[in-house]
C-alpha positions as MATLAB code, in Angstrom:
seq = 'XXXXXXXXXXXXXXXXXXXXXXXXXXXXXXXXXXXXXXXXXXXXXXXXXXXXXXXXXXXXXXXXXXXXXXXXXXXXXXXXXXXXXXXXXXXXXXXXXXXXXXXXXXXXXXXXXXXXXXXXXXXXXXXXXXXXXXXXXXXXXXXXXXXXX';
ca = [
     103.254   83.341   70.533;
     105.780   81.366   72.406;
     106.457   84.366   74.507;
     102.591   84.503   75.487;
     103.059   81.141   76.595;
     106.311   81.500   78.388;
     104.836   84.725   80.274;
     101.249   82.758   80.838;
     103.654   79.994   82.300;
     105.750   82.199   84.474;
     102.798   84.286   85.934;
     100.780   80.262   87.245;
     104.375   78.453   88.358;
     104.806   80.793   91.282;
     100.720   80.209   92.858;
     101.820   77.100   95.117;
     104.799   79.051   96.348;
     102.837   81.737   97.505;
     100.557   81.908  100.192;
      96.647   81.613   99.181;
      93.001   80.591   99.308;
      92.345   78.378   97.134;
      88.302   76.209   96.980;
      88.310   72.774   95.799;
      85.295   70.820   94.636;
      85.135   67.319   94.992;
      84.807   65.797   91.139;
      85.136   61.941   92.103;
      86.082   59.649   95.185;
      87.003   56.498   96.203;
      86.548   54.663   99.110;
      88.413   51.032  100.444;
      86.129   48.018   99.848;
      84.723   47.446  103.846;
      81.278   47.102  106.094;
      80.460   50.682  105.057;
      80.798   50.800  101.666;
      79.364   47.355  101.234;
      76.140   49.090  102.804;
      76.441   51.950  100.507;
      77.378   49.382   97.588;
      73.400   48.013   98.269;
      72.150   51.197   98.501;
      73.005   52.291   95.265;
      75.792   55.227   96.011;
      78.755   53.497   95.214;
      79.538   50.843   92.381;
      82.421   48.639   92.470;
      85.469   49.071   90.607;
      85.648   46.226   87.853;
      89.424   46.244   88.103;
      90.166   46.000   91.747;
      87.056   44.527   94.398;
      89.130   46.207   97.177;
      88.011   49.330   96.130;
      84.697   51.114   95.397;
      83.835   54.259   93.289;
      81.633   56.910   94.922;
      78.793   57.645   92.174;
      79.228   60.951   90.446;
      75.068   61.742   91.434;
      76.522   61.240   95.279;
      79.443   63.509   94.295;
      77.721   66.340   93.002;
      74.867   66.438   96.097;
      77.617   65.798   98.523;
      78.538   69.003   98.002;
      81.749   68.191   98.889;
      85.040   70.562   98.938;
      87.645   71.917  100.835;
      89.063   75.856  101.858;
      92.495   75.492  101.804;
      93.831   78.976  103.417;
      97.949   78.720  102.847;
      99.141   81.599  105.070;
     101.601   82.175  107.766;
      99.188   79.187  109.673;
      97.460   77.039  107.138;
      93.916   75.467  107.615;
      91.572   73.378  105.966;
      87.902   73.473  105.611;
      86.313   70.159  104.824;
      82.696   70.519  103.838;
      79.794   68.365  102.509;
      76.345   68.704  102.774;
      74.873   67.177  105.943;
      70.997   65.911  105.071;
      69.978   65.421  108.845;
      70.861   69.732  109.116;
      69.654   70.103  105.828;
      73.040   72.402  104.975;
      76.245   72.177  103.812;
      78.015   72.466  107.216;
      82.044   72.258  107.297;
      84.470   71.198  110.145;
      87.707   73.740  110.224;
      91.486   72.659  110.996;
      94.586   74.141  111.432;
      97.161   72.518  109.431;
     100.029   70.910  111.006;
     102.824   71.265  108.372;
     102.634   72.568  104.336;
     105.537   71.300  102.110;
     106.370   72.902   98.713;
     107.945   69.698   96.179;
     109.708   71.538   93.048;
     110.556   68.285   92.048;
     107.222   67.488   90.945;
     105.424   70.867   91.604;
     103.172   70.783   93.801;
     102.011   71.367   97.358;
     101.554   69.206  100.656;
      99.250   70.293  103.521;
      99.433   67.576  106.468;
      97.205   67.469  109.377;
      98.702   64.871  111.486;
      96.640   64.254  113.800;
      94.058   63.056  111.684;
      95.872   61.311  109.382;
      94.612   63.827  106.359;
      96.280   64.813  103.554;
      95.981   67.685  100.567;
      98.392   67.816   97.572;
      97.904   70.521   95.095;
      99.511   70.443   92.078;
     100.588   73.068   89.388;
      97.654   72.404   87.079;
      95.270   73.199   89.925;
      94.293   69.693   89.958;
      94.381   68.141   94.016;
      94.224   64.791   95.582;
      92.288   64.417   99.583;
      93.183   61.499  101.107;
      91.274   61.354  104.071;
      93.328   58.830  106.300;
      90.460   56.324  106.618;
      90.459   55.457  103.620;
      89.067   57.233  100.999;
      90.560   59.289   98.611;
      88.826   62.463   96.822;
      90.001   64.154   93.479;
      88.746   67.585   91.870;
      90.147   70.574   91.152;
      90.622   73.895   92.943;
      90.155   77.657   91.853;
      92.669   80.483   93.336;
      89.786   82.226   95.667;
      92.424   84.442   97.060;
      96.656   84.995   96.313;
];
């Protein structure tokens, strides 16, 4: 049994290190307490964190029709698909970016994708599990499938 495990273990550690595609679906998001998301705090799509009124909590109904997730292609040059469904096209439309540097931490297993420019951020870690931070404050969490190694 413990050799299942190991070789279960060994054939998973080496997916960050390798180049991939990998989708990731926005499960929950949170945005910084501001005009905006005091507007959508009255609307009803975001409710206020009880511990800390600097921050709000995206509802999980305007998660899941968001739509939101990200393409994360990890090859020789990396990009990033951001997508979310856009009511005024009536679509899920995505905006595409070339990713300005990836970085590979052993030390705590996972993997970086920076786009500079924007201020944008994707870790992935071993689990699968990632964290967007959009660089305007709002952070997204979910987890991504291996589309592609």
């Amino acid at each position: 049994m413990l050799n299942k495990i190991l070789l279960v273990g060994a054939c998973i550690w080496p997916v960050l290190s390798l180049a991939a595609t990998y989708r990731c679906e926005v499960t929950s998001q949170t945005l910084v307490a501001g005009t905006l998301t005091e507007k959508l705090a009255d609307a009803g799509l975001i409710v206020k964190d009880s511990t800390n009124a600097a921050v709000r909590l995206v509802s999980a109904e305007t998660t899941r029709k968001s739509q939101a997730h990200l393409i994360l292609e990890d090859e020789k040059v990396a990009f990033v698909e951001r997508c979310s469904f856009v009511a005024s096209a009536n679509k899920v439309t995505c905006d595409r970016y070339q990713i300005d540097q990836v970085v590979v931490d052993k030390n705590v297993d996972l993997k970086k994708f920076y786009l500079f420019k924007a201020q944008f951020d994707v870790q992935i870690f071993r689990d699968l599990s990632f964290i967007e931070n959009n660089g305007r404050g709002g952070v997204a969490y979910g987890t991504c499938k291996l589309l592609r190694p």
